[in-house]
N, C-alpha and C positions, 0 to 999 in steps of 0.2 A: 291664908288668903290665897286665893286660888291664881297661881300665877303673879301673884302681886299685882292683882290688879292691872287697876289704868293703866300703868306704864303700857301697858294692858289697857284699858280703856281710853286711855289715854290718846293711846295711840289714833286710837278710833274717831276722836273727837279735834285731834288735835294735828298740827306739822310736827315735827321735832327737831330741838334746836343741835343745830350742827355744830358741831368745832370748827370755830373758822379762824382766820385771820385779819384782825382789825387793820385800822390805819395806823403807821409805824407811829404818831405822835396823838396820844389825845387831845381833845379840844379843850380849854378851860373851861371850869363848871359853868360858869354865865352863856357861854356861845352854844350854838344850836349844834346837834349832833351832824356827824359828814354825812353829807346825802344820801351816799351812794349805800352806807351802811346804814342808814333811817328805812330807808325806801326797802330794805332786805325784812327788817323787822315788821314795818306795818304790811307788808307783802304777807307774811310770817302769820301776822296778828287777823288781816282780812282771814285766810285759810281755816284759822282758830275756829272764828265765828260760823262760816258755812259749816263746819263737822260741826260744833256745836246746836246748829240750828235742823240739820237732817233728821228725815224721819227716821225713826229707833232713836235716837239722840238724846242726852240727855231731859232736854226741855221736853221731849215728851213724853215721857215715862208717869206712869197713871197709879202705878199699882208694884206692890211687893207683897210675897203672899207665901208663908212657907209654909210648905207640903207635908204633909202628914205620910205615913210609909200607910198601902191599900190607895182606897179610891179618892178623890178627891172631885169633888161635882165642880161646874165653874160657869156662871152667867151672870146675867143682870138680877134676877129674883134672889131676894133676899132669903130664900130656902138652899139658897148653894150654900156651898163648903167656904167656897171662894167668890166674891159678890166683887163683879165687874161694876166700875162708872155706870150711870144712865147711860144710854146713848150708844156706848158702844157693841153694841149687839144684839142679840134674843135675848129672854130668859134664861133659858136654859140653851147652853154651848155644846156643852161636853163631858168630858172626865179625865186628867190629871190621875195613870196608877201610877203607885211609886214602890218600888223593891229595892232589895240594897242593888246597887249596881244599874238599876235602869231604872228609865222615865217612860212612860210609855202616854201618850193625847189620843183620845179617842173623843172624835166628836158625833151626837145626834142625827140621827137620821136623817137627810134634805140636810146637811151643812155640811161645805166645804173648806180645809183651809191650803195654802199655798204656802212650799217653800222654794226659793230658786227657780221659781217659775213654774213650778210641778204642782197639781194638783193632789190633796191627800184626804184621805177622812177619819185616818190615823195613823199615826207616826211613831216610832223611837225616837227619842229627841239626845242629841248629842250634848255632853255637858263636859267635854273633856278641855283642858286648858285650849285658851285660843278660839274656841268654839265662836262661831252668830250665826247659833242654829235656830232663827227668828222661823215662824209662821204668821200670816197673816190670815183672819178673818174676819170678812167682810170692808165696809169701806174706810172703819176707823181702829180696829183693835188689831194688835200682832203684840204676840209674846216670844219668847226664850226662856229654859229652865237653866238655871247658875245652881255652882255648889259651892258651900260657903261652910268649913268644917266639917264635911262629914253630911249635911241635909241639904238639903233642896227647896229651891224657892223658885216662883214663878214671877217672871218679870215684864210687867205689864205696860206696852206703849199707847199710846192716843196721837191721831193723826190728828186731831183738833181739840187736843189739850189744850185747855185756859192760860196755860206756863209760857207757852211757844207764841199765843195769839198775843199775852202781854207782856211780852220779852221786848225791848228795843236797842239790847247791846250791849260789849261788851265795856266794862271803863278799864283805861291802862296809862299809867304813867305816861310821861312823854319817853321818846327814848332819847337815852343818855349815854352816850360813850365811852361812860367813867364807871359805866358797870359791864365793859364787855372788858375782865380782869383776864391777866394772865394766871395760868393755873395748869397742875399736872395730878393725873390719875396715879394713885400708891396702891398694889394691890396688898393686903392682906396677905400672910402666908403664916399657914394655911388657912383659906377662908370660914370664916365663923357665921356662926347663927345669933341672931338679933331677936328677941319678943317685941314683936309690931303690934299696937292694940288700934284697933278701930274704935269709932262712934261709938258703938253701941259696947262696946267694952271687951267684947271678944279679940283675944290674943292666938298671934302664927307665930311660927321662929321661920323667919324669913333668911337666907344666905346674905350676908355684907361682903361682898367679893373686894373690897377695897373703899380707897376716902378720896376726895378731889380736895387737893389743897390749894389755895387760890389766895391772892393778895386783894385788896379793897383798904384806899384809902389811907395806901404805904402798913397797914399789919395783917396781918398772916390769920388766916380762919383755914376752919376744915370743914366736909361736910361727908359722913358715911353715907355711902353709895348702897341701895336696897331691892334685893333682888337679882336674879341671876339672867338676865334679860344680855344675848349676846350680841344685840344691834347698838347698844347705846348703854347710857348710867341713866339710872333715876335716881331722884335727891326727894325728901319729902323737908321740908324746915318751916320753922318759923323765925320771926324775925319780932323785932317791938312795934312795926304796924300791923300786924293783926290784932282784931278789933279795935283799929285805928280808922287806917283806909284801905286793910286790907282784910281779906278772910281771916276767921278767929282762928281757924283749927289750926291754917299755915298755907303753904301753898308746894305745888312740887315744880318740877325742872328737871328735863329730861335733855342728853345729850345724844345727839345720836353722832353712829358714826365712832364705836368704842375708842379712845383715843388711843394711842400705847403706851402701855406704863412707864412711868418718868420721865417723860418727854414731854415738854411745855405745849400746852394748847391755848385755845381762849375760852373762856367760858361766859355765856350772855344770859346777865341775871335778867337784860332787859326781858327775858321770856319763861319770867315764871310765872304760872300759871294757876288759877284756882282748882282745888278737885272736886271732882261730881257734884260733892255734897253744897258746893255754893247755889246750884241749880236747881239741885233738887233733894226731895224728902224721902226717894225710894232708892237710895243707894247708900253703899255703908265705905266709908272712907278710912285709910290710915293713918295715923296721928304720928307726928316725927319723933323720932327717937330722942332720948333727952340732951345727946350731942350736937345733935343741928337745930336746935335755939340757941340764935345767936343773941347776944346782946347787943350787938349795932343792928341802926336801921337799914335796910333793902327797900330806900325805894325808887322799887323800878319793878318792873313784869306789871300782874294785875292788878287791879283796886278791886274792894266789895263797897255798895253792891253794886249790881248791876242795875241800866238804866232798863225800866217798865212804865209802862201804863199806864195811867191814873196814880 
């Protein structure tokens, strides 16, 4: 998985939860969490939601399309290779080459697209980790080409995607101050390789540079850290409310701010988070390693689903 992802995506869409320092005394379970650290989280949580809601953002994502090596045609007419939504465009767009090592967009005579402010009528498209090497054409479509093992897929937004028009929010436990635990990062030595399997069942050996081992509810849990990401740990778990009141697959939790090894931090489950794939059907998500299912419940961070429309 290219990058691992979201933490990776993640980022994109999301704040990231920082190591911080609670109040020296929790509150009892029945009393409302301390302000000053409620008002951190829903501050935290508001943020979520605008990355969430941005164009390229999950909620608008229209299309996944993977590329064939040679031409690859791309428009609304069901004579392409690649068959855009109605709506978002001409017929016929363009052409999607693909070789090994490069992507090349060539679009149609009279069509323009736009990156970074730059006009083009065809492009190399970046696909290297980190990459939002987005173009847009016209008023409602823009893509990016992502590499997912080895091939190439085309990743398709809508500025007036049905998803976004009938999104109204995200749902999230209350926050609770009895899940902002103490906890300290162990690295590994020497760091190992992990088989991560996505959705769709394709398997990376992603780096586990180390565990956060953290206390809940007076006993002791772990959670292997995934990915070699040097601003922060990512965590991907489940817990026993998925498909409860939470995402089935699990949810992740990202720290930012790497802590230092064996040195007490905090860790705030109040901000764990659903991945892509709660949102949407054109993205391919990691499924937690068999260590971080836990058997006690988590909750706190998000619920599924989300509130919509009708």
């Amino acid at each position: 998985m290219k990058k691992l992802l979201f933490a990776a995506a993640l980022a994109a869409a999301l704040p990231a939860a920082a190591a911080t320092t609670p109040p020296a005394v929790a509150p009892a379970p029945d009393r409302p969490a301390d302000p000053a650290y409620a008002k951190q989280v829903l501050d935290w949580r508001a943020k979520a939601e605008q990355g969430l809601r941005r164009d390229q953002g999950w909620l608008t994502l229209a299309g996944r399309y993977v590329l064939k090596e040679g031409e690859n045609r791309f428009g609304t007419a069901a004579t392409n290779d690649i068959v855009f939504p109605a709506g978002t465009g001409p017929a016929g767009m363009g052409s999607v080459f693909v070789e090994p090592g490069k992507v090349h967009v060539k679009l149609v005579e009279g069509l323009t697209m736009t990156s970074m402010g730059l006009p083009y009528t065809e492009k190399d498209m970046d696909t290297s980790d980190g990459s939002k090497d987005w173009v847009s054409i016209g008023p409602r479509a823009s893509f990016t080409i992502i590499e997912r093992g080895g091939r190439y897929a085309l990743r398709l937004a809508d500025k007036e995607s049905p998803v976004r028009k009938n999104f109204l929010g995200r749902v999230w436990y209350d926050v609770d101050d009895n899940y902002l635990v103490p906890a300290k990062f162990v690295p590994y030595d020497p760091i190992h390789k992990e088989p991560i399997v996505n959705i769709l069942d394709e398997v990376s050996d992603e780096p586990v540079p180390g565990y956060i081992e953290f206390e809940l509810k007076g006993r002791a849990y772990r959670f292997d850290v995934v990915g070699d990401d040097s601003d922060g740990l990512f965590v991907i778990f489940r817990d026993p409310t998925a498909g409860d009141t939470t995402y089935g697959s699990g949810r992740f939790l990202f720290v930012e701010g790497k802590p230092k090894p064996n040195e007490p931090f905090k860790l705030d489950l109040n901000r764990a988070y659903n991945p892509p794939c709660a949102f949407s059907e054109f993205t391919t998500c990691p499924l937690p390693p068999k260590q971080n299912i836990l058997k006690t419940r988590i909750e706190a961070g998000e619920k599924y689903p989300p509130r919509k429309a009708g």
